[in-house]
N, CA, C and O atoms as a CHARMM CRD file, in Angstrom:
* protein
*
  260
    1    1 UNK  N      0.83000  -1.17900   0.00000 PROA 1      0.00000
    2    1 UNK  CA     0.00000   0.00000   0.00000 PROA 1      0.00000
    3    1 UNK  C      0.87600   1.24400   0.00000 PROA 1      0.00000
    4    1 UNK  O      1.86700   1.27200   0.73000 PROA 1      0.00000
    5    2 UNK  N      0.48100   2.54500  -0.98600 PROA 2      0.00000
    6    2 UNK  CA     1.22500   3.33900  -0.42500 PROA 2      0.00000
    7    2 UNK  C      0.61700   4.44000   0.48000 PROA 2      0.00000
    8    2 UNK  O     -0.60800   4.46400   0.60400 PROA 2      0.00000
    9    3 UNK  N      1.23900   5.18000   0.99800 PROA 3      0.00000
   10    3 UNK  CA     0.94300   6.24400   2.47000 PROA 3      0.00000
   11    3 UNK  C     -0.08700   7.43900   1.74600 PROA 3      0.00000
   12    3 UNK  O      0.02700   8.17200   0.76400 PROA 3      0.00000
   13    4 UNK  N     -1.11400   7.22200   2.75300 PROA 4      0.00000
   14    4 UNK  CA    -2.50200   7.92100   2.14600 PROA 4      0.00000
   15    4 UNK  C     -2.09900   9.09400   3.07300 PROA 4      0.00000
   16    4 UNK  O     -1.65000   8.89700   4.20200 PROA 4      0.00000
   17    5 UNK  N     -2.30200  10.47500   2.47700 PROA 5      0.00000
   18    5 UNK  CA    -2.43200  11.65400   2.74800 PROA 5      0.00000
   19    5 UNK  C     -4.02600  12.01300   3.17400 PROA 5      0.00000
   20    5 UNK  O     -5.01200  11.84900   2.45500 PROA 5      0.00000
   21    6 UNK  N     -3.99100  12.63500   4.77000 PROA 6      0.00000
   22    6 UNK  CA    -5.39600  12.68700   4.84100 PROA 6      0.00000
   23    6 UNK  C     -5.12300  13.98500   6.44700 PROA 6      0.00000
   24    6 UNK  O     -4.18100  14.53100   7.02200 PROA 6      0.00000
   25    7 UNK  N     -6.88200  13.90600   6.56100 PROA 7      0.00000
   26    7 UNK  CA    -6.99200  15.26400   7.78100 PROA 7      0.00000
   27    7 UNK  C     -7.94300  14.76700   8.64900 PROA 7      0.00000
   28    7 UNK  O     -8.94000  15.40800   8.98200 PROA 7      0.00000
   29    8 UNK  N     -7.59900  13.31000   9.14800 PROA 8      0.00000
   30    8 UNK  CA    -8.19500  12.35000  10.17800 PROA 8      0.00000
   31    8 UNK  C     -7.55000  11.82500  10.46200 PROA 8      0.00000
   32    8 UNK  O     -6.82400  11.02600   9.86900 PROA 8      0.00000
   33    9 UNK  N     -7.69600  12.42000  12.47700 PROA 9      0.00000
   34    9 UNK  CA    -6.48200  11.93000  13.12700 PROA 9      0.00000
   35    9 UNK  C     -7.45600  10.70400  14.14100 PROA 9      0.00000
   36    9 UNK  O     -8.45600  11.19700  14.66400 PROA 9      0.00000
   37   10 UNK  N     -7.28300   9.64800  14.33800 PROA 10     0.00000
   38   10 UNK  CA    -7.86200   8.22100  15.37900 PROA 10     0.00000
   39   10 UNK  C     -6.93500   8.16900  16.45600 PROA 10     0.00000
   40   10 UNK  O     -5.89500   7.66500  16.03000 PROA 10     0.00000
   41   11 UNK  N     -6.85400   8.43300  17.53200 PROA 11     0.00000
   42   11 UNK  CA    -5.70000   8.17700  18.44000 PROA 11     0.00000
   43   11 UNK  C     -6.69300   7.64500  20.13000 PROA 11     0.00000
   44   11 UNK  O     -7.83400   7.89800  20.51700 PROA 11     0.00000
   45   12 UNK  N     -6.01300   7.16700  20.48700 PROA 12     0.00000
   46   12 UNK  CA    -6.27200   6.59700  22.02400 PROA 12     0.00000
   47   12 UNK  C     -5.91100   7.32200  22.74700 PROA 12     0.00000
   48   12 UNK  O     -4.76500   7.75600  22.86000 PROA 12     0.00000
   49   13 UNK  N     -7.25500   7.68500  23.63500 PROA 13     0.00000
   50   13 UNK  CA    -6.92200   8.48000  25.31500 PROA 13     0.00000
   51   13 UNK  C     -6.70700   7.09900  26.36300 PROA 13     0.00000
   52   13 UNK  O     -7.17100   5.95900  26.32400 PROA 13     0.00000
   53   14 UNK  N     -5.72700   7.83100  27.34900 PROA 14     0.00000
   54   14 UNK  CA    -6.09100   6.54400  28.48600 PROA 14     0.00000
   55   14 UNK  C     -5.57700   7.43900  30.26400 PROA 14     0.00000
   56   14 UNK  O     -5.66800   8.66600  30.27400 PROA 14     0.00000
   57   15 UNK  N     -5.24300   6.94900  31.16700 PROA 15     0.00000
   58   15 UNK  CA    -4.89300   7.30700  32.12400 PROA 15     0.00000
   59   15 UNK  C     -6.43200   7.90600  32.43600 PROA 15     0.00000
   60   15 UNK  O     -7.47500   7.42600  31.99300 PROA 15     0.00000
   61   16 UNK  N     -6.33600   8.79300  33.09800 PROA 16     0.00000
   62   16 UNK  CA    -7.68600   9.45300  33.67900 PROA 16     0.00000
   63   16 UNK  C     -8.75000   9.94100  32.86300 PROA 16     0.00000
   64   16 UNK  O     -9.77800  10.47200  33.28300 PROA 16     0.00000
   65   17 UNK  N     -8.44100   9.72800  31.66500 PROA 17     0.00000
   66   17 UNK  CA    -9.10800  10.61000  30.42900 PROA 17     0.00000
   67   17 UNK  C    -10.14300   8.95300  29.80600 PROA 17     0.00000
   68   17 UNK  O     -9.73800   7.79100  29.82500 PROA 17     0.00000
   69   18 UNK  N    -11.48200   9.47000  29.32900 PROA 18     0.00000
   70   18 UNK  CA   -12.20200   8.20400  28.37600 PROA 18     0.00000
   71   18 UNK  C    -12.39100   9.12200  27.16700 PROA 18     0.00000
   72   18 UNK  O    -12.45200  10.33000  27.39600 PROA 18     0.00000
   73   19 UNK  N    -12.47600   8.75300  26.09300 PROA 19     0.00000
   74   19 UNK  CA   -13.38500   9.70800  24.64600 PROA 19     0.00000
   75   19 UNK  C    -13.76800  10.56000  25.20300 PROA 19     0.00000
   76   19 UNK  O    -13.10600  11.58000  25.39400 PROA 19     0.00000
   77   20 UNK  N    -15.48500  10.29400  25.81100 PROA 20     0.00000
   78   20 UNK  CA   -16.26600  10.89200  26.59300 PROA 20     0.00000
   79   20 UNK  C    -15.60600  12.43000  27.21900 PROA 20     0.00000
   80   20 UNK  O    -15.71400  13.52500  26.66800 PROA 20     0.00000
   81   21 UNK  N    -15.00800  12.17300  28.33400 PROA 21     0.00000
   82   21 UNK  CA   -14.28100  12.96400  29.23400 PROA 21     0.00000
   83   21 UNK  C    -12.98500  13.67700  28.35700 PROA 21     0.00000
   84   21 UNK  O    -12.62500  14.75600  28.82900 PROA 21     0.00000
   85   22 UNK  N    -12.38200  13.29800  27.37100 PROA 22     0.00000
   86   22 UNK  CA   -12.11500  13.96900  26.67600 PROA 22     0.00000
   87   22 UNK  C    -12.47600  14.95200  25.68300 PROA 22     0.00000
   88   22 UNK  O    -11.87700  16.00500  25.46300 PROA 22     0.00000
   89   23 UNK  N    -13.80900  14.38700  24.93200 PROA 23     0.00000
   90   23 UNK  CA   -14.13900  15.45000  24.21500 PROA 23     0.00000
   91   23 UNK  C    -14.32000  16.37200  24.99400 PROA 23     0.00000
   92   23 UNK  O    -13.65900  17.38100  24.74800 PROA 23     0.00000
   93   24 UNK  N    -15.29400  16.42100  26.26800 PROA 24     0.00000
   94   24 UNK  CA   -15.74200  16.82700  27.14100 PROA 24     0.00000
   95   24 UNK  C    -15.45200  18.42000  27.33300 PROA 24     0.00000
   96   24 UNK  O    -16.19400  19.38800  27.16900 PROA 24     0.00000
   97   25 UNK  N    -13.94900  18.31100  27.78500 PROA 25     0.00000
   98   25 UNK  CA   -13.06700  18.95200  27.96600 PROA 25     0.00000
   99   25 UNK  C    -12.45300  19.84700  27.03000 PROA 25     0.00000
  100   25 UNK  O    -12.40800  21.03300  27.35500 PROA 25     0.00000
  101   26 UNK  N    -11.99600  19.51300  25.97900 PROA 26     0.00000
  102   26 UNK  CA   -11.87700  19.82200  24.75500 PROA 26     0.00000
  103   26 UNK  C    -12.76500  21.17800  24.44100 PROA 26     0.00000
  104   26 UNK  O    -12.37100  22.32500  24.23300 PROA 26     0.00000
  105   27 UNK  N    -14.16100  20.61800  24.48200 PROA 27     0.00000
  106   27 UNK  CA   -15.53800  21.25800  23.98200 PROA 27     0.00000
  107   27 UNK  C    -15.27500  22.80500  24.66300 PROA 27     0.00000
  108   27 UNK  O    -15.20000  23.91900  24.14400 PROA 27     0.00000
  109   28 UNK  N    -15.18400  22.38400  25.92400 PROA 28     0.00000
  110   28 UNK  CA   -15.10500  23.83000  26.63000 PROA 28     0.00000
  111   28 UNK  C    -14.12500  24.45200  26.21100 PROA 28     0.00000
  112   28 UNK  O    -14.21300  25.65000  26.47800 PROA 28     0.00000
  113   29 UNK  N    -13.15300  24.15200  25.62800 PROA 29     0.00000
  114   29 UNK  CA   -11.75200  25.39500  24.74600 PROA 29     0.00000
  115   29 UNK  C    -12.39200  25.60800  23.37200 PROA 29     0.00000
  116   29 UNK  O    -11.73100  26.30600  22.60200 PROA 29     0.00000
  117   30 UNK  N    -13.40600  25.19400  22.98400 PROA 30     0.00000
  118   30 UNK  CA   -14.06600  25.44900  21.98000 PROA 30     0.00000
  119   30 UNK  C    -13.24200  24.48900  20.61100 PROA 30     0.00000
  120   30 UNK  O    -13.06100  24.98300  19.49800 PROA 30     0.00000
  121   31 UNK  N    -12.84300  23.14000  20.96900 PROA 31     0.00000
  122   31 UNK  CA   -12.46000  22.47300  20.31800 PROA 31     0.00000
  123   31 UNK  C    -13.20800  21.03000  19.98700 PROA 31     0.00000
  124   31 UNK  O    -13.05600  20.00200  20.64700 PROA 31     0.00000
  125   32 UNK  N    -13.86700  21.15200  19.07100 PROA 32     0.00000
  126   32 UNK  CA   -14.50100  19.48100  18.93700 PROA 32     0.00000
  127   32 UNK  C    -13.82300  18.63000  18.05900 PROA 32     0.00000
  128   32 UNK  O    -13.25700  18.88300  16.99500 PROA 32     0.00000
  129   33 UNK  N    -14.03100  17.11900  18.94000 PROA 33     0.00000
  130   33 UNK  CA   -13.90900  16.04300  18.88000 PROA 33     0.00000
  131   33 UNK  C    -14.89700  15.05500  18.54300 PROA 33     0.00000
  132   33 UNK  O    -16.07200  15.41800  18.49300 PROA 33     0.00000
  133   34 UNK  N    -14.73000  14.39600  18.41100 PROA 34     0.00000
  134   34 UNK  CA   -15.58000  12.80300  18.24800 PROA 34     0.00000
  135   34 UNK  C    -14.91200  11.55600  19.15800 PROA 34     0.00000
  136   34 UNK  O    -13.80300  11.16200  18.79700 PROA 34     0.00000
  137   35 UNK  N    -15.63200  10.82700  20.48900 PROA 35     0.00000
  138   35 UNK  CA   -15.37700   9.59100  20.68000 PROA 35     0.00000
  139   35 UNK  C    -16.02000   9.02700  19.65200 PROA 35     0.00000
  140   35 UNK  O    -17.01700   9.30100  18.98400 PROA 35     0.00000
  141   36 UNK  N    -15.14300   8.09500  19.68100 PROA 36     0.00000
  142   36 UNK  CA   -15.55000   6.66000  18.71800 PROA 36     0.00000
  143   36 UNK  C    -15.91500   5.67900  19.15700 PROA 36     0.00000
  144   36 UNK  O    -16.94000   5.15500  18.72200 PROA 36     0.00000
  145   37 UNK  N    -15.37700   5.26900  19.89800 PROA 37     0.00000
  146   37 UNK  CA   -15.20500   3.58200  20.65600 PROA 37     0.00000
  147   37 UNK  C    -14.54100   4.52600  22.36000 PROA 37     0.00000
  148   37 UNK  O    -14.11100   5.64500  22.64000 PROA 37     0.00000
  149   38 UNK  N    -14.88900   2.92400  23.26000 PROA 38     0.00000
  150   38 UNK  CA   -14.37800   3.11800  24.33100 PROA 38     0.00000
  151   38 UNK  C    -12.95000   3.24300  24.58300 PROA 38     0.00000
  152   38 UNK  O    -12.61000   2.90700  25.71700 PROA 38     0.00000
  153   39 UNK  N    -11.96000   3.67700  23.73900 PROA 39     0.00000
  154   39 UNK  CA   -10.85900   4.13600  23.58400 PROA 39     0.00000
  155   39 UNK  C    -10.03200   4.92300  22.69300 PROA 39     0.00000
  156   39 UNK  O     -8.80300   4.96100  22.63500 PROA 39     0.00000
  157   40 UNK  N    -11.18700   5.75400  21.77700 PROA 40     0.00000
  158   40 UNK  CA   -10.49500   6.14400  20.76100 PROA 40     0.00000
  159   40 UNK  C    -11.66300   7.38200  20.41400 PROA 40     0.00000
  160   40 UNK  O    -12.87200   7.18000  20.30300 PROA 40     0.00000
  161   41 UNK  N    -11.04700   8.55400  20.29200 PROA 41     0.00000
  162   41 UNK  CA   -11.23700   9.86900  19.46800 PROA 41     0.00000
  163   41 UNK  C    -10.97600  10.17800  18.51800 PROA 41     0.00000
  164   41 UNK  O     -9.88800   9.75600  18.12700 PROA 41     0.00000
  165   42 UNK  N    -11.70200  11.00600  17.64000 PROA 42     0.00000
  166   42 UNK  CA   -11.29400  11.33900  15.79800 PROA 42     0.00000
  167   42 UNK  C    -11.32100  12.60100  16.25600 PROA 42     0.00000
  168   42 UNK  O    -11.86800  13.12800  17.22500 PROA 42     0.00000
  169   43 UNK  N    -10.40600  13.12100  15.10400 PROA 43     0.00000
  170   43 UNK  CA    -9.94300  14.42100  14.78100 PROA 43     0.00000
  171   43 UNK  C    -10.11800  14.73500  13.73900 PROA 43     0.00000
  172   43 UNK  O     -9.74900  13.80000  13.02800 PROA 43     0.00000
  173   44 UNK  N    -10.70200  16.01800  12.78700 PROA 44     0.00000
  174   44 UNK  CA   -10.87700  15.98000  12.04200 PROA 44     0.00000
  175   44 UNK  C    -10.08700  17.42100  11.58600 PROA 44     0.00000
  176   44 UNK  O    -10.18400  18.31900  12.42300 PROA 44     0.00000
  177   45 UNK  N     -9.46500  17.68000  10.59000 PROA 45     0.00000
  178   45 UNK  CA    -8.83500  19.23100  10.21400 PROA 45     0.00000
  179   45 UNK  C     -9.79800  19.53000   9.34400 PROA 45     0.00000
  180   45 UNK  O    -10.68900  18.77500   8.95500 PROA 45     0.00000
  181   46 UNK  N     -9.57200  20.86500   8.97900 PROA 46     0.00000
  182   46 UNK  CA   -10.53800  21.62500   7.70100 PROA 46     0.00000
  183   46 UNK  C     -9.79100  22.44000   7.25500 PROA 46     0.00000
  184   46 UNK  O     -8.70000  22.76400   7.72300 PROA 46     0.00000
  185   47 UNK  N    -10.48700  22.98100   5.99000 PROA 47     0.00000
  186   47 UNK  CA    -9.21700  23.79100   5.10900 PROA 47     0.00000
  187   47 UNK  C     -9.20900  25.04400   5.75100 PROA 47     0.00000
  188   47 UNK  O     -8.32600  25.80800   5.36200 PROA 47     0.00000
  189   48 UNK  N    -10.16000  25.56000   6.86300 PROA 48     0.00000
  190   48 UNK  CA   -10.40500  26.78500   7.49400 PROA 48     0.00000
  191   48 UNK  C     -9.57500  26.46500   8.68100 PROA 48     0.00000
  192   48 UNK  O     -9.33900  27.60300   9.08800 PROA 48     0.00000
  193   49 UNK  N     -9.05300  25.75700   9.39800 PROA 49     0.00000
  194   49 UNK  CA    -8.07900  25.60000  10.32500 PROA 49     0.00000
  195   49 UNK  C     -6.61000  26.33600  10.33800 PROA 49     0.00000
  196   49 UNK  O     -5.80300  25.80600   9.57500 PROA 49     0.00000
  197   50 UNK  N     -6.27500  27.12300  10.85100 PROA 50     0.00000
  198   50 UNK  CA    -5.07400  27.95000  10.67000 PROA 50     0.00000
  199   50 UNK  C     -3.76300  27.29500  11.50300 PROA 50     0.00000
  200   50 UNK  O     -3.99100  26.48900  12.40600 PROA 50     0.00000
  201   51 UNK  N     -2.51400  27.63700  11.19700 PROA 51     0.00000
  202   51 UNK  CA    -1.75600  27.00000  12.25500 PROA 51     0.00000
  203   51 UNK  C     -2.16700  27.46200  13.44700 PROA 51     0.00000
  204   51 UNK  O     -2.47600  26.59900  14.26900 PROA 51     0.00000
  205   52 UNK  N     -2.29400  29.08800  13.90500 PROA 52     0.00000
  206   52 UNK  CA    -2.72000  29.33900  15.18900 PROA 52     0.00000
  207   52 UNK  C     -3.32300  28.21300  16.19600 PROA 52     0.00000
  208   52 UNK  O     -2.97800  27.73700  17.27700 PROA 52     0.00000
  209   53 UNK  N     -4.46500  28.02100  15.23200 PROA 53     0.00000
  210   53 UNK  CA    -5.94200  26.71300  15.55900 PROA 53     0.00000
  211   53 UNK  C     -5.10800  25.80600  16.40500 PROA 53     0.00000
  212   53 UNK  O     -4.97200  25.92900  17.62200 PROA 53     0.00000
  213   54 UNK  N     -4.48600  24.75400  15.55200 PROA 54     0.00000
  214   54 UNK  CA    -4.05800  23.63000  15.69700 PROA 54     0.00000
  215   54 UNK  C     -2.82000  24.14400  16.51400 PROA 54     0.00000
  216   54 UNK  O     -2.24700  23.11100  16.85900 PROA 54     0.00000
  217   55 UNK  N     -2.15800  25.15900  16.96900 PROA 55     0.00000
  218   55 UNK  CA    -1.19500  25.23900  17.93000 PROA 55     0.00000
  219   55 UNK  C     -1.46700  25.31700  19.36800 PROA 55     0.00000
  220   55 UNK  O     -0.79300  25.08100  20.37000 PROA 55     0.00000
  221   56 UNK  N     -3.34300  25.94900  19.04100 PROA 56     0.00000
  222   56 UNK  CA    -3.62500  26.18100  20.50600 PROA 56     0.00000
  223   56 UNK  C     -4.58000  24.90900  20.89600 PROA 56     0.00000
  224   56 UNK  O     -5.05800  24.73400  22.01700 PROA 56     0.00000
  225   57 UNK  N     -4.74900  24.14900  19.88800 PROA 57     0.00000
  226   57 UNK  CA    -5.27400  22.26900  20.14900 PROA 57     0.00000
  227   57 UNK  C     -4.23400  21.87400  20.89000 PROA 57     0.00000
  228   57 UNK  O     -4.13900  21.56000  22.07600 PROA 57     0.00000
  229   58 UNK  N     -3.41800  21.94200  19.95200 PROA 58     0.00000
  230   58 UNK  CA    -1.72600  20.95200  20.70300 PROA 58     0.00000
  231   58 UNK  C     -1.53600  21.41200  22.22200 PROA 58     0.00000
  232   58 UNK  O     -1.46700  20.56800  23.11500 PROA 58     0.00000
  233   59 UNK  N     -1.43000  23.16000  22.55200 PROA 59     0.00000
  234   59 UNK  CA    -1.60500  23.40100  24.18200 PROA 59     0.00000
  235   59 UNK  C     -2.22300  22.94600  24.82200 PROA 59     0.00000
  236   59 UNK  O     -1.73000  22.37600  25.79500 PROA 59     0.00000
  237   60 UNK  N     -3.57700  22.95000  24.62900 PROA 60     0.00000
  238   60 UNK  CA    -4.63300  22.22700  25.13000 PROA 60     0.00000
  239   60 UNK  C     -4.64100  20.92500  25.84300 PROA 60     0.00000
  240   60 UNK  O     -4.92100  20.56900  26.98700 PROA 60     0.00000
  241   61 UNK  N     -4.17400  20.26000  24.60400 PROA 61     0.00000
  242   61 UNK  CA    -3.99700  18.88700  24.89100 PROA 61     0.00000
  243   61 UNK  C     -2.79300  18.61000  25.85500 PROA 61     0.00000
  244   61 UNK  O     -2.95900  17.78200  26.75200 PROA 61     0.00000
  245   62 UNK  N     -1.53600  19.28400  25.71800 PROA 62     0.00000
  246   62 UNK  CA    -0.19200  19.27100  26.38800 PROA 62     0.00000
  247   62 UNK  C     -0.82200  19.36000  28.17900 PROA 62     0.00000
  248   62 UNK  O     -0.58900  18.69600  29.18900 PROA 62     0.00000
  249   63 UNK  N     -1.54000  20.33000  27.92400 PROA 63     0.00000
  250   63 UNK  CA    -2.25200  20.32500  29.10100 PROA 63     0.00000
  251   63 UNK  C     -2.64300  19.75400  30.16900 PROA 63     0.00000
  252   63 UNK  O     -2.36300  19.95100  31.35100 PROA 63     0.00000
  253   64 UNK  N     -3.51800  18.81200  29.49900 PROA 64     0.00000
  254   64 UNK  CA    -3.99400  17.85900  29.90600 PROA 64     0.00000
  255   64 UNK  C     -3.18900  16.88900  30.78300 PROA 64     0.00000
  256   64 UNK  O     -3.48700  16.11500  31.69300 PROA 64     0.00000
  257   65 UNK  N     -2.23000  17.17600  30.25500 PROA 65     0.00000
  258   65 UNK  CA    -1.33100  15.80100  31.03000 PROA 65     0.00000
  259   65 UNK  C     -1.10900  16.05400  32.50400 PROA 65     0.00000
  260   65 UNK  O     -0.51300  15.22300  33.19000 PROA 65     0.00000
């Protein structure tokens, strides 16, 4: 296969965090998410997403920890 270019990110929360409780959280920085499954969140980019956007996702998330 070769490497598909795309703007869907699937990744696993764990430690104190579920989907749920993640989007959760998220929502209130004014960032949405999607749980999927009982271990996994989608991400989705758009062509309206600026680096700013996605720099202050990445804080967000850094955050979290």
């Amino acid at each position: 296969m070769l490497p598909v270019e795309t703007n869907i990110l699937i990744f696993e929360v764990g430690g104190q965090w579920t989907p749920v409780t993640f989007r959760d959280y998220l929502a209130k920085e004014g960032i949405r998410v999607m749980a999927i499954s009982p271990t996994q969140v989608r991400m989705v980019t758009h062509l309206d997403i600026t680096p700013a956007m996605a720099e202050k996702t990445c804080e967000v998330i850094r955050a979290m920890a």
